[in-house]
Structures are given as structure tokens and as C-alpha cells.
C-alpha positions as CSV (number, residue, x, y, z in Angstrom):
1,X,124.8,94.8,10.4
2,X,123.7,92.2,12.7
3,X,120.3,91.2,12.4
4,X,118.4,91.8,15.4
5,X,118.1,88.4,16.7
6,X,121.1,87.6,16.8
7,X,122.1,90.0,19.3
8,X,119.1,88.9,21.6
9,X,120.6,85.6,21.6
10,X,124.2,86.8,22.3
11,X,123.0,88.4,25.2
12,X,121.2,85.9,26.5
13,X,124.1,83.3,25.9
14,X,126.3,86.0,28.2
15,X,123.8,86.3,30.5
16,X,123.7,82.6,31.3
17,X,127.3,82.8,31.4
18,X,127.3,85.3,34.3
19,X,124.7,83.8,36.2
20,X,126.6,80.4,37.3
21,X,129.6,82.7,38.3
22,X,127.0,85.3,40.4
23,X,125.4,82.6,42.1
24,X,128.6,80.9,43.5
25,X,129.5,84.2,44.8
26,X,126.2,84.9,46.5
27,X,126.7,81.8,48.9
28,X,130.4,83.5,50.4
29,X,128.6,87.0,50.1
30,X,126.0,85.5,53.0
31,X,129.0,83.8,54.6
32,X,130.7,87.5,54.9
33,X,127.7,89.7,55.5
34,X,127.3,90.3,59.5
35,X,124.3,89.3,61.8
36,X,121.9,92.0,62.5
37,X,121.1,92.2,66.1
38,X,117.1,92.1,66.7
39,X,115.9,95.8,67.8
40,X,116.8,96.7,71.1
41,X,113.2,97.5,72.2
42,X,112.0,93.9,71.0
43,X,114.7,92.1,73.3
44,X,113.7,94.4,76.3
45,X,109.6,93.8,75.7
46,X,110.8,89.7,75.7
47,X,112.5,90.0,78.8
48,X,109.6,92.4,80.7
49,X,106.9,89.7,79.3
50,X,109.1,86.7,80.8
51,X,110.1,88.2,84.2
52,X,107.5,87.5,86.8
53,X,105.3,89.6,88.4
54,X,103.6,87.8,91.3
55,X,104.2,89.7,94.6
56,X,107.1,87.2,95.4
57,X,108.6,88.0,92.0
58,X,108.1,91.8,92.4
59,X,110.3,91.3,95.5
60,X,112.5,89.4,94.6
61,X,113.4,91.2,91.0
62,X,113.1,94.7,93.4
63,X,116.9,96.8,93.7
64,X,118.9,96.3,97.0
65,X,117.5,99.8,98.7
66,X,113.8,98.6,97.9
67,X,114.0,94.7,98.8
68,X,115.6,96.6,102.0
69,X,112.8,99.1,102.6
70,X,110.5,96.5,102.2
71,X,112.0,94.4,104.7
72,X,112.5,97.0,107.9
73,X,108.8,97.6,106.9
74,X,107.7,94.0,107.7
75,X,109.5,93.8,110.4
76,X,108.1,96.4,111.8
77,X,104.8,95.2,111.1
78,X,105.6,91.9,113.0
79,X,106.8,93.6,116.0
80,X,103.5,95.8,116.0
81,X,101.3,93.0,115.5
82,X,102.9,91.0,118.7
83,X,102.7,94.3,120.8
84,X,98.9,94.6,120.3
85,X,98.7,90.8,120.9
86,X,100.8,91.2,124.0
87,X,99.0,93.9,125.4
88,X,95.5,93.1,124.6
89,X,96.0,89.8,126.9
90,X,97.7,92.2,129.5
91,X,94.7,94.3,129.3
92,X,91.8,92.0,129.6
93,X,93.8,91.0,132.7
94,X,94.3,94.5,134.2
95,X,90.6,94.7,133.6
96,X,89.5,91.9,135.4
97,X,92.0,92.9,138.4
98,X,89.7,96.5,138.3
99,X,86.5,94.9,138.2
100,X,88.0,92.5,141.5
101,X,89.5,95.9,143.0
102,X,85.4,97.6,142.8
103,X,84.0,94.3,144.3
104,X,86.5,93.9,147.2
105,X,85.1,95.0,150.9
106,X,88.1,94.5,153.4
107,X,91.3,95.3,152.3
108,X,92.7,93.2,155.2
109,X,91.5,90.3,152.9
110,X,93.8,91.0,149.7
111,X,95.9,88.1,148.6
112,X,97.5,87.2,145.6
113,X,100.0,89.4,143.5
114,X,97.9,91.0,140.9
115,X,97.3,93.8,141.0
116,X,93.9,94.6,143.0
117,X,95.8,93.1,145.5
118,X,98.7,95.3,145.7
119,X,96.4,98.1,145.4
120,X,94.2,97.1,148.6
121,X,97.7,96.2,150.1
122,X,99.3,100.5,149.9
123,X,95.5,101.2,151.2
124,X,95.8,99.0,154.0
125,X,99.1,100.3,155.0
126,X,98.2,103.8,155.2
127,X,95.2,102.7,156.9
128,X,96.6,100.9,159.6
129,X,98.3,103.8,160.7
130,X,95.6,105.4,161.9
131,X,94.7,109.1,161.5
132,X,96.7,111.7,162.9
133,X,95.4,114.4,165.9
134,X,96.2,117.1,163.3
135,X,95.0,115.3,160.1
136,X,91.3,115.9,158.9
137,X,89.6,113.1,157.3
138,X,90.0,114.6,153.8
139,X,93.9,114.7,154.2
140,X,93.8,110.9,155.8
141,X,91.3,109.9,152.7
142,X,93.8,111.4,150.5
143,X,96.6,109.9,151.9
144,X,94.9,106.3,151.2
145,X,93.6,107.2,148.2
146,X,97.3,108.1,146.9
147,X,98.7,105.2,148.3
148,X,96.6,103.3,146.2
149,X,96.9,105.6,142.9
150,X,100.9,105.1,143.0
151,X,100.4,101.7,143.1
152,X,98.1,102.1,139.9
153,X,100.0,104.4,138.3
154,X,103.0,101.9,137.8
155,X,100.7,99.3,137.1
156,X,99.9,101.3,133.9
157,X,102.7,102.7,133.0
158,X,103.9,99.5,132.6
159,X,101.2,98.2,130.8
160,X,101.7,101.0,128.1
161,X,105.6,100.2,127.6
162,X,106.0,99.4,123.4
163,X,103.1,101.5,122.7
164,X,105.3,104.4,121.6
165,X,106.8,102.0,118.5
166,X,103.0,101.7,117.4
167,X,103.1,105.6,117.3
168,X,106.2,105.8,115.2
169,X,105.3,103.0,113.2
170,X,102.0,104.7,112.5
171,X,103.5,107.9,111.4
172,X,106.6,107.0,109.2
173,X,105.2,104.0,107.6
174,X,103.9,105.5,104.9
175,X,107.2,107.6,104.5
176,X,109.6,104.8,104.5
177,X,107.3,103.1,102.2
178,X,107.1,106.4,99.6
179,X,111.0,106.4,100.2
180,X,111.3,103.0,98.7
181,X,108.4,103.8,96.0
182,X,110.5,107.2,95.0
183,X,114.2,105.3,94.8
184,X,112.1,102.2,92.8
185,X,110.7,104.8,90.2
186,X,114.3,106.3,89.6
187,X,115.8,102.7,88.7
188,X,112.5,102.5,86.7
189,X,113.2,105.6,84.6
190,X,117.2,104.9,84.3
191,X,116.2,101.3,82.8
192,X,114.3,103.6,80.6
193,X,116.8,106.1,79.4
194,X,119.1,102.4,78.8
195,X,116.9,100.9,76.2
196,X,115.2,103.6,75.0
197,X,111.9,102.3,75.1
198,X,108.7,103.2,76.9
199,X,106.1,100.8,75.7
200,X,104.1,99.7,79.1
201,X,105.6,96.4,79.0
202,X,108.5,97.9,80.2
203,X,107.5,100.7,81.9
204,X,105.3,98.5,84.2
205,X,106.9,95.7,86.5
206,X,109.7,98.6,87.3
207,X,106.9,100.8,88.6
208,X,105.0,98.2,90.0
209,X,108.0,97.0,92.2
210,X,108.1,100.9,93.7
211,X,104.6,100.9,94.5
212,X,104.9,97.8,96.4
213,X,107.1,99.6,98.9
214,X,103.9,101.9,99.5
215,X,101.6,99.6,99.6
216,X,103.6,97.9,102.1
217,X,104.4,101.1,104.8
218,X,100.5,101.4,104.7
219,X,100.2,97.7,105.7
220,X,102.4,98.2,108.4
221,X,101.3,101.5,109.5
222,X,97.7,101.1,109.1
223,X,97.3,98.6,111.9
224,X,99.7,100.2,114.0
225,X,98.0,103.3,114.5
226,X,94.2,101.5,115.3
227,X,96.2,99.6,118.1
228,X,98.0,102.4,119.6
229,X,94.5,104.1,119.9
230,X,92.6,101.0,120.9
231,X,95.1,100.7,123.7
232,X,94.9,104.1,124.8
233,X,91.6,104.0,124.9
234,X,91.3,101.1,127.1
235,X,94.0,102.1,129.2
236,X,92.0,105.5,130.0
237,X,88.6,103.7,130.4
238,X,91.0,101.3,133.1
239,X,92.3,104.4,134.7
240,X,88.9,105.8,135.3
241,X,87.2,102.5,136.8
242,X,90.0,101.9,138.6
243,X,90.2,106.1,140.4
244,X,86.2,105.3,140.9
245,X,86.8,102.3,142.9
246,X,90.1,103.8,144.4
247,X,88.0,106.7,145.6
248,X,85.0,104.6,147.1
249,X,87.6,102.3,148.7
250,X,89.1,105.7,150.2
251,X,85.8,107.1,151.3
252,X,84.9,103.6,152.9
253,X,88.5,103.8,155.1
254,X,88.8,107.2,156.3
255,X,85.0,106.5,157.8
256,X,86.5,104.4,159.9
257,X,89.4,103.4,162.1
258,X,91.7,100.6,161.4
259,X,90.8,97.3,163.8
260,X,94.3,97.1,165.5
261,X,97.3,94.3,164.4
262,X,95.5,92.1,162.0
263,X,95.1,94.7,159.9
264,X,98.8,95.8,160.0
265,X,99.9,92.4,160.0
266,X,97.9,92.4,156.9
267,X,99.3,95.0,155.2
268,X,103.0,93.8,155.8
């Protein structure tokens, strides 16, 4: 029987034997074994904290129905923002035409094509031709008086052209915006159900892109629908200066009668 050290140091001497052969196969093992891809989640939370998410880079990163949402809105804001431009310098003039249509005596003095003038101009043709045998002077100071309101009434209504996109503007902004906002979330959740991953660093710039649409249609409509009632106001407060000095200009003809050819002259 074998004492016992000499089978400790036969195993030992196979042992070392092994080992040279194990480690040259270890080297061709790792050359065989496959690369293990890095977790999916990982390589999605990368790519979320490299994109950008400035408001440019929101945009730009946005899906094809948002980026276009996004775009009809700020158009739309542009073309409401130069209507109110536009007609707060027609205003202020239309104003200062009403405060020279209150301050004018003789109607046989209008010059000019603005539109005070034109005004005095329909009063002084209905005035030249004199008051009928049959005709009271309330029907001849009504028949000046709506001379001059026609006149004004055009005047207006032309003033008032493009308000109606403010209107529309104002009340589907913030629809077209949640439109884009709802379609933005959808992509949002799909990339979601993809990489199976709902940490916030995913979840975020997908949701922030939506709620840029939103915040977008209230930009747009916002503004849109303090200009269209701005403008209707002062159209109304114009309308009711200029019926007040329309009426004391009528009351001041029918009084009395028209001073022959210089006035018709005038008038033509």
C-alpha cells in the first residue's frame, strides 16, 4: 500500500500536467465564445441622454405629422400677427378720418380720398338735391344720413376683412396643437413597447416633443383671439363716433337748404 504521500505528490505531478494543456485551450475557448450584446435598456438610456433637447432639437427629432403640425401652427401664427399689425395701422387711420368727419362744418369743403371725405361727399349729394314738396324733414335727414352710413358701412366692412382667420385661429389652435400632442404621445409609447423600457430618460424627450405641439397652438391661438377682440372693439367704438357725427352732420343739413351749383358741383 502506497504511503500517503506519495499519492499527494502523484496528484499534484498530474495536475501540473493538465494545467499547461487547459490553459492553451482557454485562449481558443475566448476566441469561440460569442459577444454579448450590452442590455437593450442601457443602449436606449445612451441614445435618450445624447439626443438633444433644446427646442430646436425637440423639432427637429419630432415625427413627420408633428414637425407638420407644428409648422401650419406657426404659420398661422405669422399670418395673425401681420393681420393685427395691418389693421391696427388701418385703424388708427379710420379713427383720425372720424375725429376729421366730427370736426368738419361744410360738406361743400371735403377734399381728399379718405374717408371723411367720401362720407361728406354721399351727404353733399343728397343734399344738393334739395327736399322734396312731399318729403318731411325727418325723411330728407334720413335720406342724408343714409347716404352717409353706406359710405361708412363699406368703409368698415373692409376694414374688418382677415379678421375672421383670427377667429378660427383662436378656436382650433389649441386643437391642432392637442392633435399633434396626441399623435407625438402614440410614437412615444410605440418606442416604448420597442425597447421595453420606461425609465424617464426614455420616456421623456418623446413626450416632451408632443407637448411642444400644444404649447405651440396656444402661442398661436392665444394672441389671435385678444386681436380679433381688440379689433372688434375698436371697430364698434369707430362705428358709434362715426353714427354720432353722421347724425349731427344730418341734423345740421336738413335745417337747411342747399346754396345752389357750388354745392352740386361739389358733390360731383
Amino acid at each position: 500500500m502506497p504511503a500517503p504521500e506519495a499519492v499527494t505528490d502523484g496528484a499534484v505531478s498530474a495536475g501540473q500536467g493538465i494545467a499547461p494543456i487547459v490553459d492553451g485551450l482557454a485562449p481558443a475557448a475566448q476566441g469561440l465564445a460569442p459577444a454579448v450584446p450590452p442590455p437593450t435598456g442601457a443602449s436606449v438610456e445612451a441614445v435618450a441622454h445624447a439626443a438633444d433637447h433644446s427646442l430646436l432639437g425637440l423639432v427637429v427629432q419630432a415625427g413627420p405629422v408633428v414637425q407638420g403640425v407644428m409648422g401650419a401652427l406657426v404659420l398661422a401664427s405669422i399670418i395673425c400677427w401681420a393681420i393685427m399689425i395691418e389693421k391696427g395701422i388701418l385703424l388708427g387711420r379710420l379713427q383720425r378720418e372720424v375725429k376729421a368727419l366730427a370736426n368738419t362744418g361744410d360738406p361743400a369743403a371735403a377734399t381728399g380720398e379718405g374717408l371723411a371725405a367720401r362720407i361728406q361727399r354721399a351727404a353733399a349729394r343728397e343734399w344738393a338735391e334739395g327736399r322734396e314738396h312731399d318729403e318731411s324733414r325727418g325723411e330728407y335727414r334720413e335720406r342724408i344720413e343714409r347716404a352717409m352710413r353706406e359710405t361708412l358701412s363699406g368703409a368698415l366692412r373692409r376694414a374688418q376683412h382677415g379678421t375672421a382667420f383670427l377667429a378660427t385661429t383662436g378656436a382650433i389652435g389649441p386643437f391642432v396643437g392637442l392633435f399633434g400632442t396626441v399623435w407625438g404621445i402614440m410614437g412615444s409609447f410605440q418606442g416604448i413597447a420597442q425597447s421595453r423600457d420606461t425609465s424617464l430618460a426614455v420616456v421623456a424627450p418623446g413626450i416632451a416633443e408632443a407637448l411642444l405641439a400644444t404649447a405651440i397652438g396656444l402661442f398661436a391661438a392665444i394672441p389671435a383671439v385678444i386681436g380679433y377682440n381688440r379689433i372688434a372693439r375698436r371697430v364698434a367704438g369707430l362705428r358709434a363716433d362715426a353714427l354720432a357725427a353722421i347724425g349731427a352732420t344730418g341734423a345740421r343739413l336738413s335745417g337747411r337748404p342747399p346754396r345752389g351749383g357750388n354745392l352740386a358741383r361739389a358733390a360731383e
